[in-house]
MIKOLMI-883011 format. One record per residue (C-alpha): residue number from 1; residue in one letter; y, x, z. Coordinates in nm, 3 decimals, decimal comma. Example, Ala and Ser with C-alpha at 12.3 -4.5 7.8 and 13.67 -1.06 7.14 Angstrom:
<sites>
nr / rest / y / x / z
1 / A / -0,450 / 1,230 / 0,780 $
2 / S / -0,106 / 1,367 / 0,714 $
</sites>
This chain:
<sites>
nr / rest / y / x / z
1 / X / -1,442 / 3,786 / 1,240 $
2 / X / -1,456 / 3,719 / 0,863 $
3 / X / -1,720 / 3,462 / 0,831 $
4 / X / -1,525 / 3,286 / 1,130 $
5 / X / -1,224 / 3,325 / 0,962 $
6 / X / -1,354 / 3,215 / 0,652 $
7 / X / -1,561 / 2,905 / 0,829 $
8 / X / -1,222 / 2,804 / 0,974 $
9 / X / -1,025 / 2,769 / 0,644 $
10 / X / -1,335 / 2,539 / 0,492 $
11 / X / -1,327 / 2,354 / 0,775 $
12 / X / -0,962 / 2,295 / 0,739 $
13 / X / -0,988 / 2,167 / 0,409 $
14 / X / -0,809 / 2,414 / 0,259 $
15 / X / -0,663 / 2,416 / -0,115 $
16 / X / -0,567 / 2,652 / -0,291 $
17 / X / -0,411 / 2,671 / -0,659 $
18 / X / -0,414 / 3,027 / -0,904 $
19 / X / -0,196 / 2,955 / -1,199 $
20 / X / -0,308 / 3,071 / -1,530 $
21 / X / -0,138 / 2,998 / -1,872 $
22 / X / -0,297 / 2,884 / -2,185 $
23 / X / -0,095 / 2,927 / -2,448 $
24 / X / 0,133 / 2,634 / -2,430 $
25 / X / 0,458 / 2,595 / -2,292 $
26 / X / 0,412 / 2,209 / -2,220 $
27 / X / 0,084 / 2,290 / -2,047 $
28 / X / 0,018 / 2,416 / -1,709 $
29 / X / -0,346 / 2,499 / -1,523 $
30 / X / -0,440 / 2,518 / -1,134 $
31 / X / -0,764 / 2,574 / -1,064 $
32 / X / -0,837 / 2,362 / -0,715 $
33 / X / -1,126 / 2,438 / -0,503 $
34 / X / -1,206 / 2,184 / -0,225 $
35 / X / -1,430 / 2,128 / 0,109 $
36 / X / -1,614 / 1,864 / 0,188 $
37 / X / -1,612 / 1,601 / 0,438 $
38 / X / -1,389 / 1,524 / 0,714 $
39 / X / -1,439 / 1,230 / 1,000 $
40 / X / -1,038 / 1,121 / 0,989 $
41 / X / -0,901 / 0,919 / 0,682 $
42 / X / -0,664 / 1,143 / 0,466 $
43 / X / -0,406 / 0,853 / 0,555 $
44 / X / -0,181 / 0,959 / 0,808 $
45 / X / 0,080 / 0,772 / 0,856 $
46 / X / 0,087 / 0,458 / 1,062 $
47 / X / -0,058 / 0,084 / 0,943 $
48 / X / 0,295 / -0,136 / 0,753 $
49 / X / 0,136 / -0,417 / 0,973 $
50 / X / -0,063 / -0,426 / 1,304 $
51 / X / -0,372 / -0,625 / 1,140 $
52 / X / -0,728 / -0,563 / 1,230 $
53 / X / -0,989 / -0,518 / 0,953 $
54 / X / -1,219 / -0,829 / 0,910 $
55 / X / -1,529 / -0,518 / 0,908 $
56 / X / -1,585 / -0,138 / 1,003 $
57 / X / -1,483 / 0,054 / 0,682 $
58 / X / -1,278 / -0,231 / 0,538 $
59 / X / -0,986 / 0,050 / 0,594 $
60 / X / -0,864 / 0,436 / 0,658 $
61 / X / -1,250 / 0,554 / 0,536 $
62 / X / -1,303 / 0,901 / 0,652 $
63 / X / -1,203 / 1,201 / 0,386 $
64 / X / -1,419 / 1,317 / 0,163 $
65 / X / -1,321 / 1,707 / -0,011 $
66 / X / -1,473 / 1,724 / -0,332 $
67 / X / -1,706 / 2,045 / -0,351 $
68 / X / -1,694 / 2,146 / -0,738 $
69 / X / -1,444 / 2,394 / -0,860 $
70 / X / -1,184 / 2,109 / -1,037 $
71 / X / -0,890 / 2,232 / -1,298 $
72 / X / -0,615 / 2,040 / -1,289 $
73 / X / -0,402 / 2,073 / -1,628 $
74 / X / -0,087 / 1,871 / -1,778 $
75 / X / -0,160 / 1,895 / -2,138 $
76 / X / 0,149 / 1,669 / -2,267 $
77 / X / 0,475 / 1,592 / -2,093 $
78 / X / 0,599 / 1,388 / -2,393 $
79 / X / 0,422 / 1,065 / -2,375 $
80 / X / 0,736 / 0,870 / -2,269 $
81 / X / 0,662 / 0,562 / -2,063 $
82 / X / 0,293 / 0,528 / -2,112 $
83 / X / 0,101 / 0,224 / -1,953 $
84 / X / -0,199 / 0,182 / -2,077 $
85 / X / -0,521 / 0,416 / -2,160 $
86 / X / -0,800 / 0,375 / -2,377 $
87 / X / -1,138 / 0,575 / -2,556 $
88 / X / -1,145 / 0,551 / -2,929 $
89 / X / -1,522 / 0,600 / -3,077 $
90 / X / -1,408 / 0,935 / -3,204 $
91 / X / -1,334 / 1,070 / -2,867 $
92 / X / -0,960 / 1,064 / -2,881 $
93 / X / -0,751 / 0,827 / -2,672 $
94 / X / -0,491 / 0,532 / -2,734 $
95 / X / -0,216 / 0,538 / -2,556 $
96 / X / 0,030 / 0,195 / -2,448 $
97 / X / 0,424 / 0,286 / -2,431 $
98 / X / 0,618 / 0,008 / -2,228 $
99 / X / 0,880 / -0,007 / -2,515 $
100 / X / 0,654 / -0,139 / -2,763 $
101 / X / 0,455 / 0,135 / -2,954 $
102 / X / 0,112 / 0,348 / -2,894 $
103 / X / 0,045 / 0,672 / -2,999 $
104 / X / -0,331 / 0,818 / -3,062 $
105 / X / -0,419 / 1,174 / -2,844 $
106 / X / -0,654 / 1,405 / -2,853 $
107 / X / -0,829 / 1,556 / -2,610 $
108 / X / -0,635 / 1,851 / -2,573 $
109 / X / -0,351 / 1,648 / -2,526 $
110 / X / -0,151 / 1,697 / -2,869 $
111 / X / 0,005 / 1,398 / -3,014 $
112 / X / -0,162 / 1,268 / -3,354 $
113 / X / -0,078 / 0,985 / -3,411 $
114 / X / 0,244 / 0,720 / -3,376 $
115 / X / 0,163 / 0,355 / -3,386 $
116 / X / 0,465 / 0,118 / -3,460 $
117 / X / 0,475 / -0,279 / -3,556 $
118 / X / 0,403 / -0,470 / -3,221 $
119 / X / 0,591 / -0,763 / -3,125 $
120 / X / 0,889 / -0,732 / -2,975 $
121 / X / 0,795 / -0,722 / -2,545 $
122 / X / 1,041 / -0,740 / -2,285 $
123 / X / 1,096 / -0,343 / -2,155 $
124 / X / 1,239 / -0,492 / -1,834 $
125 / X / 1,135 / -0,428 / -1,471 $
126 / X / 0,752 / -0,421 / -1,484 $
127 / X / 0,736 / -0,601 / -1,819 $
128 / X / 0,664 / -0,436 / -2,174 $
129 / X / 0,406 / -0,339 / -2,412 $
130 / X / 0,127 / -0,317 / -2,112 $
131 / X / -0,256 / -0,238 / -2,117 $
132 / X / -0,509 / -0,167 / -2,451 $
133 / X / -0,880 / -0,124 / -2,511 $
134 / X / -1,045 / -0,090 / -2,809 $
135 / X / -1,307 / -0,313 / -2,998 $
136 / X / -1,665 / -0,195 / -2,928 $
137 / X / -1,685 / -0,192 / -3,327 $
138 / X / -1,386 / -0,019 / -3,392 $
139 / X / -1,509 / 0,199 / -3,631 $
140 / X / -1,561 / -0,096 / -3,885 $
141 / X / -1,303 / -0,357 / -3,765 $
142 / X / -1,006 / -0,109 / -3,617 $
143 / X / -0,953 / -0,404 / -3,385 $
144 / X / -0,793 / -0,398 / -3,048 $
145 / X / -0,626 / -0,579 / -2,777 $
146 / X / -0,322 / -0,580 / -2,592 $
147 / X / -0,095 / -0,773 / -2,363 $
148 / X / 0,287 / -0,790 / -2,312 $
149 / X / 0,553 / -0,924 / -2,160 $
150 / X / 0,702 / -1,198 / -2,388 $
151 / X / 1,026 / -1,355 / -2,411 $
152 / X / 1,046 / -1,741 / -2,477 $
153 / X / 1,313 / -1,970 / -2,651 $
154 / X / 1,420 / -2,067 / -2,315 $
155 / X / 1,492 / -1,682 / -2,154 $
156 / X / 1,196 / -1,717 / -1,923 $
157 / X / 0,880 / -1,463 / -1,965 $
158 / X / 0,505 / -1,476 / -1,949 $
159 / X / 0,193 / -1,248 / -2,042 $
160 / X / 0,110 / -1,278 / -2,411 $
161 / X / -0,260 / -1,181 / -2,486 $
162 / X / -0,327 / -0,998 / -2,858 $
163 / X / -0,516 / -0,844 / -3,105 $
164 / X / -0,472 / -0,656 / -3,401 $
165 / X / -0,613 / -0,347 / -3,687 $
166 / X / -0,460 / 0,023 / -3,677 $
167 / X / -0,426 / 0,080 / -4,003 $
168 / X / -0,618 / 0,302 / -4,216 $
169 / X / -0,370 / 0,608 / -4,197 $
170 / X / -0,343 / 0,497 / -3,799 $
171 / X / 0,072 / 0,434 / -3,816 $
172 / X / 0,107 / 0,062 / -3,840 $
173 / X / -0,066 / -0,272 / -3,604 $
174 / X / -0,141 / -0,533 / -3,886 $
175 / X / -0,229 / -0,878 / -3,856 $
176 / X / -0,124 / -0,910 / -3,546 $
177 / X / -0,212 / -1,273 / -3,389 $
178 / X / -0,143 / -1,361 / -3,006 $
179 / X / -0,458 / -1,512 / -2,878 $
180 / X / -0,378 / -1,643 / -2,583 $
181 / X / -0,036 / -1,712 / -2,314 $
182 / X / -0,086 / -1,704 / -1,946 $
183 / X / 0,139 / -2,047 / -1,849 $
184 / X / 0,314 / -2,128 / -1,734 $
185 / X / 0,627 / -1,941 / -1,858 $
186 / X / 0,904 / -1,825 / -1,554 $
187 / X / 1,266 / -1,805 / -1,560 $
188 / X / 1,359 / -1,692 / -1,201 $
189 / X / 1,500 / -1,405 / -1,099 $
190 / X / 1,158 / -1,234 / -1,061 $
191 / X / 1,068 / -1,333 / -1,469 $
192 / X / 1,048 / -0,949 / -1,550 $
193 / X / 0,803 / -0,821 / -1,248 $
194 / X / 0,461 / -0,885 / -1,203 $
195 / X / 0,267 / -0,979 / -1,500 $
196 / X / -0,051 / -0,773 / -1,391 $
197 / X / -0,234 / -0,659 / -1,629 $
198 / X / -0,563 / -0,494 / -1,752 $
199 / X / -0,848 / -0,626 / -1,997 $
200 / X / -1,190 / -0,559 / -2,026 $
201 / X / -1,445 / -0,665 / -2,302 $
202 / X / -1,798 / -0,774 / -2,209 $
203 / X / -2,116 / -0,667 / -2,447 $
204 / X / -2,097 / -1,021 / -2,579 $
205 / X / -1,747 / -0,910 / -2,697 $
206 / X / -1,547 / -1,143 / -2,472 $
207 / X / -1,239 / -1,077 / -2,264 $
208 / X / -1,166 / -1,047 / -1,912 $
209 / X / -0,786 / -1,010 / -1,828 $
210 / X / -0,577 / -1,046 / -1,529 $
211 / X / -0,236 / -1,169 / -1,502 $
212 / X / -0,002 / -1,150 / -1,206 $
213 / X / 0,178 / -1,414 / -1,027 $
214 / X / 0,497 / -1,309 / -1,116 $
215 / X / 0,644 / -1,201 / -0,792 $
216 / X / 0,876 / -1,500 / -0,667 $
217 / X / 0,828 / -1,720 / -0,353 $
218 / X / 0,894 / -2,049 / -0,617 $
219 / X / 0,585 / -1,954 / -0,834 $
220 / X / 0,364 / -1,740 / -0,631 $
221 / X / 0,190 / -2,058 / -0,474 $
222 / X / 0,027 / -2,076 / -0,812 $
223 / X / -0,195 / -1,799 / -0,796 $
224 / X / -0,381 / -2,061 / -0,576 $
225 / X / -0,335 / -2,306 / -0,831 $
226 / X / -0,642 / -2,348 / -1,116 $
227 / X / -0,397 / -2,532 / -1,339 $
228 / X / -0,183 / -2,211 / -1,389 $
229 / X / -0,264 / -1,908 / -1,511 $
230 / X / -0,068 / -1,704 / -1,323 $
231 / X / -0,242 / -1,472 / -1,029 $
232 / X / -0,629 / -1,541 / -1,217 $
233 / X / -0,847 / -1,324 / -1,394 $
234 / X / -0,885 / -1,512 / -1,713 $
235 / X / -1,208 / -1,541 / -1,972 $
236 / X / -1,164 / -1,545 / -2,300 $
237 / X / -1,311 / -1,539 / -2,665 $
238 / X / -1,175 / -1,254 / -2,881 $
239 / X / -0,978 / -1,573 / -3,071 $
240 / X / -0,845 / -1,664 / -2,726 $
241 / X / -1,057 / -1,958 / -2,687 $
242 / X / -1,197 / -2,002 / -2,294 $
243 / X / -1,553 / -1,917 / -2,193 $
244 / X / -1,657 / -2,194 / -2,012 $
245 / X / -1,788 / -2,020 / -1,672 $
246 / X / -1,820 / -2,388 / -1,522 $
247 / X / -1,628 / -2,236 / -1,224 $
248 / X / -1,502 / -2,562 / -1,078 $
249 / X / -1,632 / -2,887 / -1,183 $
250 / X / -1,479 / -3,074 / -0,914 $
251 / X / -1,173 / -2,984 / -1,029 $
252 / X / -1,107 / -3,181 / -1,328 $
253 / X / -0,727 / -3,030 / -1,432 $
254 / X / -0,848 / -2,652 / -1,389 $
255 / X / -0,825 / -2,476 / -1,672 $
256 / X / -1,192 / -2,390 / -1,809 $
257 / X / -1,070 / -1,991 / -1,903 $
258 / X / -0,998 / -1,926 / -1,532 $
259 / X / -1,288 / -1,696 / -1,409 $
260 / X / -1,126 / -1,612 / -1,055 $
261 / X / -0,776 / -1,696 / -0,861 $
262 / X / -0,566 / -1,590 / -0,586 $
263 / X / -0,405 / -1,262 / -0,688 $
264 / X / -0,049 / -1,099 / -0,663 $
265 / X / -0,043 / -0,835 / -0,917 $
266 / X / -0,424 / -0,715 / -1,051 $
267 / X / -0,300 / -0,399 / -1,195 $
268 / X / -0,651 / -0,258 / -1,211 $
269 / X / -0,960 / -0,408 / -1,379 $
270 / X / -1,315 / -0,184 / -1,493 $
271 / X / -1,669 / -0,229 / -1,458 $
272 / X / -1,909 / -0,090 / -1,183 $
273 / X / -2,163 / 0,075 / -1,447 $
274 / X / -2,402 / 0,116 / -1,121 $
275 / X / -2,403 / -0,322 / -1,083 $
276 / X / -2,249 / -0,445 / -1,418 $
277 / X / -1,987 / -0,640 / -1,130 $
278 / X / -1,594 / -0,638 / -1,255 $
279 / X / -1,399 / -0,450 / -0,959 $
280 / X / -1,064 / -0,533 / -0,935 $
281 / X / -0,726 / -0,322 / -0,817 $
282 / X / -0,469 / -0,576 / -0,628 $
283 / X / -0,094 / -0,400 / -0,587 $
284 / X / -0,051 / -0,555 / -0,258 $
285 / X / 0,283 / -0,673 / -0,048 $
286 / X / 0,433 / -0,409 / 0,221 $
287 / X / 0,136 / -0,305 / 0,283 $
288 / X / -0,200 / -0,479 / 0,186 $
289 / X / -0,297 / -0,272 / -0,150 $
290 / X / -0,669 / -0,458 / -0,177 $
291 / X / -0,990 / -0,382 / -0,401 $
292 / X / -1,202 / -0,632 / -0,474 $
293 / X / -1,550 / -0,704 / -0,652 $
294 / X / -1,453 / -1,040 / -0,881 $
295 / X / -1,691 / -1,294 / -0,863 $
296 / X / -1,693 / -1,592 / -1,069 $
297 / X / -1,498 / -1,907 / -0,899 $
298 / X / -1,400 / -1,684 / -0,632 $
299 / X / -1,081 / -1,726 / -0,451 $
300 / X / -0,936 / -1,400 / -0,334 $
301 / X / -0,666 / -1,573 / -0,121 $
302 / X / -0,304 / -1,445 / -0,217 $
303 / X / -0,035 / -1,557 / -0,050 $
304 / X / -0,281 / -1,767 / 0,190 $
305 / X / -0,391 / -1,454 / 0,337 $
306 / X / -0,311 / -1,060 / 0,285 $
307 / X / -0,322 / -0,768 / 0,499 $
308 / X / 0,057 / -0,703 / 0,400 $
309 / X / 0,370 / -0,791 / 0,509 $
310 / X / 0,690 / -0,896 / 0,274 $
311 / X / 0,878 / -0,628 / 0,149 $
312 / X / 1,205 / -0,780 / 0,407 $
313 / X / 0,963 / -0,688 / 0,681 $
314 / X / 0,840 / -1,049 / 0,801 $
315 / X / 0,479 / -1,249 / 0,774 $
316 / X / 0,355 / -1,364 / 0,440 $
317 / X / 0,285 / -1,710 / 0,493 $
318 / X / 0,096 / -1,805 / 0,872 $
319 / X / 0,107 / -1,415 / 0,861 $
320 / X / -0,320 / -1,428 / 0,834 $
321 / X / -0,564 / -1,227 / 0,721 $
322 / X / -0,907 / -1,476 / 0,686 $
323 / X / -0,978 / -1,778 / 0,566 $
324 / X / -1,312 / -1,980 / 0,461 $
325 / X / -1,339 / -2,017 / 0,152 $
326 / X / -1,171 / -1,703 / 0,085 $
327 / X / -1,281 / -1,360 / -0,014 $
328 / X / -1,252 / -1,023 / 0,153 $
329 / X / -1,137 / -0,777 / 0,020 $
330 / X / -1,447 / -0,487 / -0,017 $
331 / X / -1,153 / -0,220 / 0,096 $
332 / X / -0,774 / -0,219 / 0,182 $
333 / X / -0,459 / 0,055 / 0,199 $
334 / X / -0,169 / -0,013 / 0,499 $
335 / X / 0,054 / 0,105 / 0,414 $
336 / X / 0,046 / 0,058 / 0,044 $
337 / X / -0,053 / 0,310 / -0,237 $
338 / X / 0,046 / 0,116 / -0,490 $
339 / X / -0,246 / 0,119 / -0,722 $
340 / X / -0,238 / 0,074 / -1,078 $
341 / X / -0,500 / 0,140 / -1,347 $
342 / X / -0,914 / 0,188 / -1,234 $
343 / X / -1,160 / 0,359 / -1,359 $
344 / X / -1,531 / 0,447 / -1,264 $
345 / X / -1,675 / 0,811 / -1,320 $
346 / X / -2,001 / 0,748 / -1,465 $
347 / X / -2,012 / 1,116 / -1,615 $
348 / X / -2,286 / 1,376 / -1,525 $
349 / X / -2,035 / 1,665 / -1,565 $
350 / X / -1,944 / 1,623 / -1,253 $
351 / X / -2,242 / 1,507 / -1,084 $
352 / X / -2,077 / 1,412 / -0,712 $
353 / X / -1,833 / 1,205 / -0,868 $
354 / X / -2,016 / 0,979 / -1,091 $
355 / X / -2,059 / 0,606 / -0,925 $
356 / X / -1,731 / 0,657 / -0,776 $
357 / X / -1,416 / 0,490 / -0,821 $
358 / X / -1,048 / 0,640 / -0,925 $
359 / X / -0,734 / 0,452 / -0,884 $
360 / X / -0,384 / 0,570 / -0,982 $
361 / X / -0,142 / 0,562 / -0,708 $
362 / X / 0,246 / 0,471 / -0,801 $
363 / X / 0,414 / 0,489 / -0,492 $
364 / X / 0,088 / 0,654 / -0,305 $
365 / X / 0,150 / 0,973 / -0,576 $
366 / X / -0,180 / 1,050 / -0,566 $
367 / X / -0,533 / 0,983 / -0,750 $
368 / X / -0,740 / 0,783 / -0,480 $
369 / X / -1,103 / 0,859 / -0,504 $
370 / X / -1,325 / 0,592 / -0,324 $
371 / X / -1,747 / 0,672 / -0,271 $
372 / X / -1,925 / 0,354 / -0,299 $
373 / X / -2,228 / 0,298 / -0,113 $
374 / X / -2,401 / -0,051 / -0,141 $
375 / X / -2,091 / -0,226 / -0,269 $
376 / X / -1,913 / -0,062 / 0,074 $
377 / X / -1,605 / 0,231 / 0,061 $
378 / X / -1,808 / 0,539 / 0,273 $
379 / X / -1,556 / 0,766 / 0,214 $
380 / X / -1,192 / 0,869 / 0,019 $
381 / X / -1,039 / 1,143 / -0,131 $
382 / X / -0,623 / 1,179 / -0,224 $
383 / X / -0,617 / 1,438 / -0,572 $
384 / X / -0,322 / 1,564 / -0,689 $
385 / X / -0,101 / 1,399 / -0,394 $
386 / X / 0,111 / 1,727 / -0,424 $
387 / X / 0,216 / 1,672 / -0,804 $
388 / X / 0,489 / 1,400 / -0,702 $
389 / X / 0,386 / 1,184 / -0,983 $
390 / X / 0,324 / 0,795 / -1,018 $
391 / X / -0,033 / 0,791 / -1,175 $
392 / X / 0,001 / 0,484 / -1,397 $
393 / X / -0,400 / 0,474 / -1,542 $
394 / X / -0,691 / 0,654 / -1,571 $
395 / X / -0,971 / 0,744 / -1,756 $
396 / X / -1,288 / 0,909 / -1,815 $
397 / X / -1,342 / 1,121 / -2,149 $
398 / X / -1,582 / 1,146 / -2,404 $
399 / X / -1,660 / 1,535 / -2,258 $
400 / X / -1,655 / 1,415 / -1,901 $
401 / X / -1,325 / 1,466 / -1,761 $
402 / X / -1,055 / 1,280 / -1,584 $
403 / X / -0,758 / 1,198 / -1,767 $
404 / X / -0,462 / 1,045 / -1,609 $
405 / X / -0,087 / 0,918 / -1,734 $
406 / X / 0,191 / 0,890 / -1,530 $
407 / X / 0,545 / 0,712 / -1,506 $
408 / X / 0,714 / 1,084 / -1,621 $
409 / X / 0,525 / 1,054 / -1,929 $
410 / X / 0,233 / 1,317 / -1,876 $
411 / X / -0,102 / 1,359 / -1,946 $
412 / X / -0,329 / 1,501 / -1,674 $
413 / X / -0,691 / 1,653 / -1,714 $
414 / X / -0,867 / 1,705 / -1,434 $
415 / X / -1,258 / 1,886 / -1,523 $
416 / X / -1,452 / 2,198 / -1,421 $
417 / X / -1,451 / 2,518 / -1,574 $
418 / X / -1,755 / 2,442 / -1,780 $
419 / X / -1,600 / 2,095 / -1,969 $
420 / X / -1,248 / 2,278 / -2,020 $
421 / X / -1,328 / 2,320 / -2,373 $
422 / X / -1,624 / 2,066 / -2,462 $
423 / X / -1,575 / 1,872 / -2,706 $
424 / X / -1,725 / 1,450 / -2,741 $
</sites>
């Protein structure tokens, strides 16, 4: 009767959280143990829109339990409105706030440093000081990059693109120079909403960075547009000069920086360390929440075609989901999740994690785990769906753990017993 019993509870999927205090009244620990796999999707509720995947697994993959003893800890509550996350060399992190300043953490989660002097950004709806990531020669240059939302002469708004040095005693940006303006500027109603956006930075110390389309049925239509930056993943030089990809030479207005078009809001950009491929996050309509592997010249098809619905309950568009000449999407969430920032595991401290993918959820409230197998979603896991929290971005540590900010301003840590305490 006990080894049924206890057969029955791992079959079930059972968690089950033992609270334990560390010393720190900001900081709380559950220890999670998990079961493995399960044939129904961990989605539940019914599709936004009655649309049938283009391929079997393009949706509702079945749930996957990781097996490893995980520890889920907040170590700060304080970080305000944080947006973006990134690794310094040194092992600590650097942290965007939406209101225009960054802070430096360490890995236990303790504040070190506060970062002021960044233009002035637009705090407004989905607008503000936005994603960061570090020069891969920091440690001599203290250089990084950053985008915001930036208000124009004229009261309309666009993605500004820059780079600057953290000073020496790590409290002031200096020499701060915007490289680059996804145009064209917008003044509707929607001028404050999405502006995407993540970066990434190449080993031949170039720039990948995705803007959004800026959420308004007047200027949407230019996310299919390669004479507008808006809705493109756009490659640059670290002086904001384009990397000629030679993406469409038929095309003799495109702009030569556009790597890839057709997106709403990109909200999550990092590289597949198992391919070297750029995978890409898409915050979707009602419905319609997309990833996608970015290929160069590739048109990913918003608003021509989306799994979603508008947010007043109608078609987008002809209300289709294929096109030629337009790209799939490798996996898709109706109804949405709302994902934000990416990141890949490529850790051994966890060893049935690494090649997977981690998205924060906003609306979803969860961390969506995705196993990749030959560029196809085999299986998904929800973490932390029970914390009520909008997971804003994610990333991997130096000692092989899984940090995570959200929209209340915490940092999460999510490791095993054995990394609690490593240090980089």
């Amino acid at each position: 009767m006990q080894s049924s019993a206890i057969k029955l509870i791992l079959f079930s999927s059972v968690l089950y959280f033992s609270s334990c205090k560390n010393g720190s009244s900001n900081t709380h620990t559950d220890t999670m143990v998990a079961d493995t796999l399960q044939n129904n999707s961990p989605e539940k509720k019914p599709p936004t829109a009655d649309y049938k995947p283009f391929f079997p697994g393009q949706t509702r993959a079945p749930e996957v339990k990781t097996r490893t003893p995980l520890t889920v800890q907040v170590l700060d509550t304080t970080l305000g409105h944080p947006w973006g996350i990134t690794n310094l060399p040194d092992g600590r992190f650097l942290i965007s706030d939406k209101f225009g300043t960054m802070r430096i953490e360490t890995l236990e989660g303790k504040l070190d440093k506060k970062i002021t002097g960044f233009p002035k950004v637009i705090p407004k709806g989905q607008g503000g000081l936005l994603d960061v990531i570090a020069d891969p020669d920091y440690v001599h240059n203290r250089t990084i990059y950053f985008d915001y939302s930036e208000l124009q002469p004229d009261s309309s708004a666009l993605l500004a693109i820059a780079k600057g040095n953290i000073s020496k005693d790590e409290s002031t940006i200096t020499n701060v120079k915007v490289i680059y303006r996804a145009t064209p500027a917008f003044k509707g109603h929607g001028k404050y909403l999405q502006y995407g956006s993540r970066i990434l930075i190449d080993k031949n110390k170039t720039l990948f960075v995705s803007s959004g389309e800026r959420s308004d049925d007047e200027v949407r239509v230019q996310a299919q547009w390669t004479k507008s930056s808006l809705g493109k993943i756009i490659h640059i030089t670290t002086d904001g000069k384009p990397v000629h990809d030679a993406n469409f030479p038929d095309s003799a207005d495109a702009k030569p920086e556009i790597y890839a078009y057709g997106f709403r809001s990109p909200e999550g950009m990092d590289w597949n360390p198992q391919t070297g491929e750029i995978w890409e996050a898409e915050f979707g309509p009602r419905g319609g929440d997309e990833v996608n592997i970015i290929k160069p010249g590739k048109n990913y098809g918003w608003p021509v075609i989306t799994y979603g619905i508008e947010y007043r309950g109608v078609k987008v568009g002809d209300g289709i989901q294929q096109k030629q000449g337009m790209e799939q999407p490798v996996y898709y969430w109706n109804p949405s999740v709302s994902p934000s920032g990416i990141t890949f595991y490529n850790s051994d401290s966890i060893p049935e994690w690494k090649g997977n993918l981690f998205l924060g959820c906003l609306s979803g409230s969860h961390i969506d785990r995705l196993i990749i197998k030959d560029n196809k979603v085999i299986g998904e896991e929800w973490l932390l769906a029970d914390k009520g929290e909008r997971f804003r971005a994610l990333r991997v540590g130096h000692n092989g753990a899984l940090y995570a900010i959200t929209d209340g301003g915490k940092l999460y840590k999510i490791s095993t017993q054995h990394i609690i305490n490593k240090k980089p």
